[in-house]
LOTIFI-782110 format. One record per residue: x, y, z of N, C-alpha, C, CB in turn. Coordinates in steps of 0.001 Angstrom, whole numbers, plus 500000, padded with zeros to 6 digits. Glycine has a CB too. Layout:
N
XYZXYZXYZXYZ/...
***
This chain:
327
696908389912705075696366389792706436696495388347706924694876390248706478/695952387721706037696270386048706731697508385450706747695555384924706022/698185386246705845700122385887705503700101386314707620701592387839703687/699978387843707967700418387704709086699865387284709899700759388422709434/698978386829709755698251386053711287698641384692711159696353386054711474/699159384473710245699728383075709848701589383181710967699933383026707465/702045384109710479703364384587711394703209384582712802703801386026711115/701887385125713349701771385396714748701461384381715161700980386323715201/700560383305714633700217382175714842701909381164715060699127381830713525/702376381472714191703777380622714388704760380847715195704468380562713394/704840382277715904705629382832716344705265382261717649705705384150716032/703984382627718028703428381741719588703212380458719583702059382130720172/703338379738718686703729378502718674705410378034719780703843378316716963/705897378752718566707549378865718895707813379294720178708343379882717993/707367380184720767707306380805722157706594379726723208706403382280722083/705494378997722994705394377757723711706479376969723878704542377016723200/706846376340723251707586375761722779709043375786723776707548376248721470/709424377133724081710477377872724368710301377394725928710419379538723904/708616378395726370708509378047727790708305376867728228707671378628728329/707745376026727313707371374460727968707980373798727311705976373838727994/709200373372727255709613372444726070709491370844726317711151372758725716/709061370595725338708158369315724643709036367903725000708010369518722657/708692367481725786709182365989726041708847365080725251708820365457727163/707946365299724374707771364531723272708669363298722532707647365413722518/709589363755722449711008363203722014711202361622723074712450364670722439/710839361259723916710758360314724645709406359549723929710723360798726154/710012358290723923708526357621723635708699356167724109708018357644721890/707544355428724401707809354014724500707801353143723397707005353512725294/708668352578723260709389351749722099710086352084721038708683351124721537/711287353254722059712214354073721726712688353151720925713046354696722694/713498351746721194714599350738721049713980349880719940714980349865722482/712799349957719398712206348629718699713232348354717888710798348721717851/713789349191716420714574348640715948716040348649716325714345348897715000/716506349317717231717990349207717271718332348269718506718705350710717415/717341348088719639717512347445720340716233346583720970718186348130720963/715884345578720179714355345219720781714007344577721854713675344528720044/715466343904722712715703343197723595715448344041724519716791342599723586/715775345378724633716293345783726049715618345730726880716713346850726261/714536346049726896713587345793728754713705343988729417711129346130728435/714225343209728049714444341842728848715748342267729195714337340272728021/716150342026728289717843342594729004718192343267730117718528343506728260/717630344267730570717861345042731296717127344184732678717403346443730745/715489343685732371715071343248733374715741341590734308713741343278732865/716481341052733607717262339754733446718180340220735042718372339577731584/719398341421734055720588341921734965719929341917736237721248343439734605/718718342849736579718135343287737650717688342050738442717072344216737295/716961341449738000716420340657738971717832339766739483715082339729738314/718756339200738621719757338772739103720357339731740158720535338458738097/720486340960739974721082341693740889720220341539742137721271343084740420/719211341428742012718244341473743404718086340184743961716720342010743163/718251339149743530718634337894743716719858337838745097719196337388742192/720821339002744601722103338634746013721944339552747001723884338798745629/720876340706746706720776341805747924719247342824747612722470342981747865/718619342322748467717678343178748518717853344640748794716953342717749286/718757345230748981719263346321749035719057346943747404720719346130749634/719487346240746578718712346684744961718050347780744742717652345817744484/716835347376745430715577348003745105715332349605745797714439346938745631/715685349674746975715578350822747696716935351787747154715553350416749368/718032351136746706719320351774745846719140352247745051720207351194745367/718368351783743973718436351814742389717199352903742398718138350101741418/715904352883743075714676353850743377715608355338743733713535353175744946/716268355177744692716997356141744959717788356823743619717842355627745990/718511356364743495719592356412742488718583357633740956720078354223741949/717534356798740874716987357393739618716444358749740146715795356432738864/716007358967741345715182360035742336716720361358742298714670359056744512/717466360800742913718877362102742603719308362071741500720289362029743377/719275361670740503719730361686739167718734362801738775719664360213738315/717300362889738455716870363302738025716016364917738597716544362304737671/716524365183740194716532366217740340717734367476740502715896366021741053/718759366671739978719888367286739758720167367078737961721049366601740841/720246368573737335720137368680735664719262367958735021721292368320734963/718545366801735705717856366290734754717984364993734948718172366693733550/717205363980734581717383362781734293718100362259732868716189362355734452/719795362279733350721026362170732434722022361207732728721720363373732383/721809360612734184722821359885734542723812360180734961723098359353733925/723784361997735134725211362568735366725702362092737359725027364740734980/724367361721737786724887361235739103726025360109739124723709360701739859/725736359543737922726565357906737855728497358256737498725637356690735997/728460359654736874729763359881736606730555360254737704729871360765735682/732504359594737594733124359850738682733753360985738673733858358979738989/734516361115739237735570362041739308736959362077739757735177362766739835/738274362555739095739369362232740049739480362834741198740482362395739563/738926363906741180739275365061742063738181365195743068739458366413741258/737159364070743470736455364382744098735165365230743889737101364660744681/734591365564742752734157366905742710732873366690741665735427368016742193/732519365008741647730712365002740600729847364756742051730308363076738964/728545365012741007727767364885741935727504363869743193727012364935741342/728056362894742883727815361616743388728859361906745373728677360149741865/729925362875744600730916363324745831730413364200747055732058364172745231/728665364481747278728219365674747528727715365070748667727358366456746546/727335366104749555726871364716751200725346364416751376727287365504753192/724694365286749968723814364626749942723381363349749090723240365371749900/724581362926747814724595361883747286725832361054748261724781362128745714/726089361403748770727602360492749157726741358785749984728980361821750892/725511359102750599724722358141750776723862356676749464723853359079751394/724252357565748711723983356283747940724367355153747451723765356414747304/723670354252747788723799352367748540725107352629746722721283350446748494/726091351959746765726843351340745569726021350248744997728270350756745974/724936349700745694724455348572744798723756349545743872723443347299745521/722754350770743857722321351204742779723101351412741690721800352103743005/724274351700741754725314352091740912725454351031740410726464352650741378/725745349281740865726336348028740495724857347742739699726952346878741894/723421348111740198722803347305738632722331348065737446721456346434738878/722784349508737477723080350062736273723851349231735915723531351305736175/725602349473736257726622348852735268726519347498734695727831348831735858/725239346570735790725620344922735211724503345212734004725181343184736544/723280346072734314722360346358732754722788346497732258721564347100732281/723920347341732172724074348014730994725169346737730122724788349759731340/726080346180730644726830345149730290726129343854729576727473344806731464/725054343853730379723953342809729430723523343682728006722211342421730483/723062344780728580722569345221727372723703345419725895721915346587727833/724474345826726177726307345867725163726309344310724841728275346391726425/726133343498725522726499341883725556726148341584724289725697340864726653/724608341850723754723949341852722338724465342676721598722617342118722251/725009342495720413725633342785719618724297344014718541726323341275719076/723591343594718773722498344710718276722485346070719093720959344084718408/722722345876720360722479346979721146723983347802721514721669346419722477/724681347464721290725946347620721892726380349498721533727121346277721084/726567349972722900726672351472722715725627352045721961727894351854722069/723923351869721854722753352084721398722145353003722228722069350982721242/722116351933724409721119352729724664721840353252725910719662352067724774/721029354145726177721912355535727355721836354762728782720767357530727589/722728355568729354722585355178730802721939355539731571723332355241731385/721388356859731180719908357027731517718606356497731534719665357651731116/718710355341730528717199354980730016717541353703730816716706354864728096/718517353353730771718380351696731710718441352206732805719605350358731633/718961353037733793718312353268735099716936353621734823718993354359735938/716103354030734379715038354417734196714411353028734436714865355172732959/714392352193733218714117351041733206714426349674734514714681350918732065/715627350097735079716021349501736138715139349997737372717456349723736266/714500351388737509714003351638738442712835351107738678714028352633738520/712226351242737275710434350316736844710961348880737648709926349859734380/711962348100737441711615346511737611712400346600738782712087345245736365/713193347369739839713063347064741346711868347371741990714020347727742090/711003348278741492709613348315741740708635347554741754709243348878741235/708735346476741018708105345678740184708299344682741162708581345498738725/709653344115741373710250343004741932709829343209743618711975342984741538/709482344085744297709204344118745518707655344345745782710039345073746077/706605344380744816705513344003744701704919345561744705705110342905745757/705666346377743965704935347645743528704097347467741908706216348938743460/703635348627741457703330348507740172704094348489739001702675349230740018/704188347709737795704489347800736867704243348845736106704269347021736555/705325349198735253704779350193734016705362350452732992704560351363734287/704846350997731853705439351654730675706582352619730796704447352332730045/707737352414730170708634353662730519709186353907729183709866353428731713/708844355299728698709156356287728071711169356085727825708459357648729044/711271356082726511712609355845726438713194357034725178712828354110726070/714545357789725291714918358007724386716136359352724763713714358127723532/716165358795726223716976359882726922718553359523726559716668359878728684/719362360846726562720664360824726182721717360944727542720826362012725128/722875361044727943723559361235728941724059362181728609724265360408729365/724226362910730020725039363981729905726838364178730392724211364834730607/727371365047729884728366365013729667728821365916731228728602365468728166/728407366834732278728525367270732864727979366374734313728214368288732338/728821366851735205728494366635737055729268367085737880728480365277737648/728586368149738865729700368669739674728678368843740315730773369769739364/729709368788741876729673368305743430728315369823743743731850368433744558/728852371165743045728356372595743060726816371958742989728960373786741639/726548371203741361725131371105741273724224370900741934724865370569740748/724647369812743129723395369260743775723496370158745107723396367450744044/723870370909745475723709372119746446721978372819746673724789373387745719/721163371935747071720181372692747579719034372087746600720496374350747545/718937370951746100718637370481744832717486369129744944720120370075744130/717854368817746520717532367497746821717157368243748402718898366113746566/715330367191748630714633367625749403716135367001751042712729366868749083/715395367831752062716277367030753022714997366710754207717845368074753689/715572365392755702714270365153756330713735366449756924714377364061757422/714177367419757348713690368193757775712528369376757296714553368418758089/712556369032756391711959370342755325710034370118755530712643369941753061/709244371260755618708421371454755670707397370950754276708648372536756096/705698370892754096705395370695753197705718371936752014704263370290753509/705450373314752787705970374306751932707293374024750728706387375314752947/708451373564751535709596373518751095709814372303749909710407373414752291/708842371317750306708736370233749597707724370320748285708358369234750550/707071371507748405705966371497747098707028372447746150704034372397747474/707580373314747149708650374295746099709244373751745280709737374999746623/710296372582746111710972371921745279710355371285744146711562371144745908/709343370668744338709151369619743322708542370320741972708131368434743925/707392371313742824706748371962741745708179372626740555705641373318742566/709289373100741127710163373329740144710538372266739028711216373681740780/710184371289739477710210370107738245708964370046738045710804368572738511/707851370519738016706431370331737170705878369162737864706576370009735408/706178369028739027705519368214739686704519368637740961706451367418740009/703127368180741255702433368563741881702284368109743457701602368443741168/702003368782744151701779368187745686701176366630745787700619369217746509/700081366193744881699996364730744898700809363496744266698958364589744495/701959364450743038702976363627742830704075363573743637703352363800741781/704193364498744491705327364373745732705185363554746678705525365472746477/703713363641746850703576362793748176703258360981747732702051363572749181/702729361126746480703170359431745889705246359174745704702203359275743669/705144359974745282706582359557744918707404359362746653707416361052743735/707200360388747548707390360408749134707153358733749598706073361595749968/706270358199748986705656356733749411706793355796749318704382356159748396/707501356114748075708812355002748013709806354607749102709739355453747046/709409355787750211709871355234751225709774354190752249709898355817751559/708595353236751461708226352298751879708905350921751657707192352391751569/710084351214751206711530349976751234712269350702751502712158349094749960/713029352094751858713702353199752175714310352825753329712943354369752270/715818353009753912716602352960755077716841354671754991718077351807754996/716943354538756241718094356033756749719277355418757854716963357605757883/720162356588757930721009356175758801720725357242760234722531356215758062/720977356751761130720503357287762663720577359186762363721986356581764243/721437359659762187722014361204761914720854361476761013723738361447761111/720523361370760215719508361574759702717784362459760198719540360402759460/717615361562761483716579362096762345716897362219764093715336361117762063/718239361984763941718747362071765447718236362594766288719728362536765667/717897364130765691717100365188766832715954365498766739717530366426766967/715387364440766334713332363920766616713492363221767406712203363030765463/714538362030767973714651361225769035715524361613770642715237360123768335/716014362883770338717169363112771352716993364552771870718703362916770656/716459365011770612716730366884771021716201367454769722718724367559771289/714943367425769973713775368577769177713803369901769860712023368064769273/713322369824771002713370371455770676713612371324772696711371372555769633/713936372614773165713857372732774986712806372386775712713962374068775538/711472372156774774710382372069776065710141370371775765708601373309775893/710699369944774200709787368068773839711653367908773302707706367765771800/712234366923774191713465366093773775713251364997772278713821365088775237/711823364716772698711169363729771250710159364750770484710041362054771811/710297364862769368709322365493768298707956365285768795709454364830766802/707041366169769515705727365830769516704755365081768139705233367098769879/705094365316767173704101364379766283704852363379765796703383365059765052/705727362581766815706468361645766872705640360448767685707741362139767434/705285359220767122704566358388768301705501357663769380703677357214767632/704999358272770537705995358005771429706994356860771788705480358162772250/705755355280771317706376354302771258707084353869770303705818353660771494/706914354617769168707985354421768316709243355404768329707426354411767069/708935356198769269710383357472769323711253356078770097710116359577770757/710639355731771311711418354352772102712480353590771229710233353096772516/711581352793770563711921351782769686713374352520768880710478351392768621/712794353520768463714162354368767546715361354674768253713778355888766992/715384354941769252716370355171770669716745353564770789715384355929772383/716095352670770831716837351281771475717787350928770249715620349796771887/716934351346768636718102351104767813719062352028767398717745350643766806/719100353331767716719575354092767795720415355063769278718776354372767142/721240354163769811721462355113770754722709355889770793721319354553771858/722662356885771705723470358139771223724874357982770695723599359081772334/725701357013770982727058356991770296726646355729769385728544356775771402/725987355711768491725330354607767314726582354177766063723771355551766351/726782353139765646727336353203764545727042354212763309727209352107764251/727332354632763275727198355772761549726626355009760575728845356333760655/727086353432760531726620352585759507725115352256760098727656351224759260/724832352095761108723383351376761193722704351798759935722421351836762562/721643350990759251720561351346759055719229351033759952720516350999757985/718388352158759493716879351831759892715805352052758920716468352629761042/715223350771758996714108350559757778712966352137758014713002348621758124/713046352769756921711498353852757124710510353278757272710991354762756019/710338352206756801708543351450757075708521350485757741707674350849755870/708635350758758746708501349764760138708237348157760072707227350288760993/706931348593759192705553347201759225706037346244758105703581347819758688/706123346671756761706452345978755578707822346551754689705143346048754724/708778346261755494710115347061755179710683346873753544711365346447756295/710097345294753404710701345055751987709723344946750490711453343644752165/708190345142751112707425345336749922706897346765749599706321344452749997/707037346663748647706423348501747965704684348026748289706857348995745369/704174349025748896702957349027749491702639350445750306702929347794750393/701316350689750269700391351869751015700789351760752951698272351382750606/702047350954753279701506350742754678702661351829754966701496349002755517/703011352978754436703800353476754537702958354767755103704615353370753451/701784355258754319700893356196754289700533355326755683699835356470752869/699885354515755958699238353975757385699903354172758382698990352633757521/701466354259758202702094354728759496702152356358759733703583354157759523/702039356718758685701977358529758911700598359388759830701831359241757119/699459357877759633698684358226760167698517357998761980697895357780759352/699530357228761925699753356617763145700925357398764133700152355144762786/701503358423763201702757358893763697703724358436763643702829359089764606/704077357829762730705004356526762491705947357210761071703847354778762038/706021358169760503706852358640759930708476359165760432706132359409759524/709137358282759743710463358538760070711305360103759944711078357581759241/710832360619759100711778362034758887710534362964759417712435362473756942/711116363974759852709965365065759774709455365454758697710253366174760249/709684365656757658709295365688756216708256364619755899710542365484755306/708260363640756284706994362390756073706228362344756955707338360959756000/706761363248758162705121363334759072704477364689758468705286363569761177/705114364736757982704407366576757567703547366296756641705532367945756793/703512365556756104702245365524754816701085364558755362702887364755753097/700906364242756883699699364394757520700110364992758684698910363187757709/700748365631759526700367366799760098700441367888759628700792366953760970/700379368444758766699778369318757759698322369100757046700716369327756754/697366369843757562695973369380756848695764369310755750695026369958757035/696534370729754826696569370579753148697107369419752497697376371634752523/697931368635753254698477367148752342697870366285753066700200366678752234/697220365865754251696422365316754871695457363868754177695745366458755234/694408364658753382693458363960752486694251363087751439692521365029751737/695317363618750966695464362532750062696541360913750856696319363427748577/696859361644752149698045360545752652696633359642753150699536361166754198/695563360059753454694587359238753761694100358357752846693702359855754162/694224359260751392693157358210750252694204357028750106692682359039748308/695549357071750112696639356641749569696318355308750754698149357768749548/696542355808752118696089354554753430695299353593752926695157355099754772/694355354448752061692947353897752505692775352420751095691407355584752362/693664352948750145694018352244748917695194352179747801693172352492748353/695429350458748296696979350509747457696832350882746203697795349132747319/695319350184745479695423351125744246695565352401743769694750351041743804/695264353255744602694998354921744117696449355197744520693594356065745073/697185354740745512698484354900745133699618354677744208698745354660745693/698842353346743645700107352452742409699944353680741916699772350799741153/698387353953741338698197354441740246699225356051740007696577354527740224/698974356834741181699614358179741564700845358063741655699215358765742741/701728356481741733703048356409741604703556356200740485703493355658742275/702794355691739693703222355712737585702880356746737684702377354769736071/701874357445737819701974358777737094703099359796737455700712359478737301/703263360095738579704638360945739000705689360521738680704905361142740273/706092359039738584707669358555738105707527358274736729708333357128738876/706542358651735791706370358411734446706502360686734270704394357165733987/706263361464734747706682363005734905707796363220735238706037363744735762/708361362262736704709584362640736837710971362087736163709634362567737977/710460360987735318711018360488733931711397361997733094709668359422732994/710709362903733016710587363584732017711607364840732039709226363883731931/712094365095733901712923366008733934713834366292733275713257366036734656/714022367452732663715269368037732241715932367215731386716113368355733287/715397366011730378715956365332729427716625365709728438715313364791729034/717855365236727933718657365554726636718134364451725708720402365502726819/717675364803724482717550364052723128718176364185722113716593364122722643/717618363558721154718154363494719915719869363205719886717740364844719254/720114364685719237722040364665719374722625365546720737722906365661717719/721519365673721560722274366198722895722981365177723703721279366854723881/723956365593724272724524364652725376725212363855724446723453363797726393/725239362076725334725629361207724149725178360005724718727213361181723670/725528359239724413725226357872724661726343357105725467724981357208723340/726942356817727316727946356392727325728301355434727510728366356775727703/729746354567726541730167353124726590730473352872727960731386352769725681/730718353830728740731152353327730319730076354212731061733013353741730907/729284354163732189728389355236732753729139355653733909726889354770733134/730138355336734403730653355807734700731794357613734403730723354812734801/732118357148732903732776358104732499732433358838731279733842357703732458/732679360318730599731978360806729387733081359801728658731900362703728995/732440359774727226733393359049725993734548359898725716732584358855724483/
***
């Protein structure tokens, strides 16, 4: 009798296991002995990189954000293609700044530079790590990051098809998504905050400023004087290249004044006014206003979860000498 309750006991073990599988395998101070340098290393490249373009930080945030809701956080965004056809080729990655891409590769080159580390650590884990210290460097919170992720060997253009939130999307659409990565409505709407060093390009929200709907040309929960302002920098035959800062007030520091403009109507996509004109996400875009701390805090915790997506360990994937290409 206890032989089988001993079996059933193991069997639903195993079946956990199956449905929730264990991120465990990530830990902080993945690298102690094979690479003990790397968070200097890695943090060195970065700040040098941010040194020639503040563009860095809002790149590289990005960069780790589509990486990791497409297969996983693997790096497979970073791989090319001849034919046109990885993820990176897709029109919803085709926007991403090349500087995120340039301070992976200079990390990772520092990190190879040491002869201890060389082809050790993934290209996953230094964007990871790269994402913590553009955060860091623009006066967000610091944090612990979980290391021990592998790269993957796969990316195609197919994957990111429907994968990655867009501005238009409702809170509904936005809890769907995320919750499919085990993430909750208050980690969406912290992680949503990073748009507080964030550019878009005019096309983006064109028709909140020009042509919402037949009866309001401007998005009613659009503040009017800022629909203006968006029209003077945006007008109808606009460069394609413009950018426009999402956070009006403090464009280049990571900060809560991002949540303060949502309250103001000052959200750039319809998707970021929606999580206060929507009452169910409402309360927390308020607590977040109301304190930069309760936001740091809600922003390690969601980018320390969304660290966790869909990771390859151990002998999955591999480790690559170029992140650009599989070995």
């Amino acid at each position: 009798m206890a032989k089988a309750s001993l079996i059933i006991l193991l069997s639903s073990f195993l079946l956990l296991l199956l449905v929730f599988p264990v991120s465990g395998q990530l830990r902080q101070g993945f690298y102690k002995n094979t690479c003990p340098n790397v968070e200097s290393l890695v943090r060195s490249a970065v700040q040098k990189k941010f040194q020639q373009t503040f563009v860095t930080a809002p790149a590289t945030l990005r960069l780790f954000f589509h990486d990791c809701f497409v297969r996983g956080c693997d790096a497979s965004v970073m791989l090319a293609s001849s034919n046109g056809q990885s993820e990176k080729d897709h029109p919803d990655d085709i926007s991403l700044a090349g500087d995120g891409f340039d301070t992976v590769n200079k990390a990772k080159a520092a990190v190879d530079s040491d002869s201890r580390c060389t082809n050790k650590v993934s290209c996953a884990d230094i964007l990871a790590l790269a994402t913590r210290d553009v955060v860091a460097l623009v006066g967000g919170p610091s944090y612990s990051v979980e290391l021990g992720r592998r790269d993957g060997r796969i990316s195609t253009k197919a994957s990111v098809q429907h994968k990655l939130p867009h501005p238009d999307f409702s809170l509904d659409q936005l809890n769907t998504m995320f919750a499919s990565h085990g993430l909750t409505q208050t980690d969406m709407i912290a992680l949503s905050g990073a748009h507080t060093i964030g550019f878009s390009h005019c096309s983006r929200f064109f028709n909140r400023i020009y042509r919402f709907s037949k009866q309001n040309r401007i998005d009613p929960t659009l503040n009017t004087t800022y629909a203006l302002q968006l029209r003077q920098m945006c007008p109808t035959r606009v460069d394609p290249r413009v950018a426009i800062n999402m956070d009006p007030t403090t464009p280049q520091t990571f900060d809560n004044a991002y949540f303060q403009n949502l309250q103001k109507g000052m959200g750039l996509f319809t998707s970021d006014q929606a999580l206060f004109t929507d009452t169910r996400s409402r309360p927390i875009v308020n607590q977040f206003a109301a304190s930069n701390a309760a936001f740091g805090s809600a922003f390690v915790s969601a980018m320390t979860k969304l660290g966790r997506v869909g990771v390859m360990t151990g002998n999955q994937g591999e480790i690559r000498r170029d992140c650009s290409r599989v070995n």
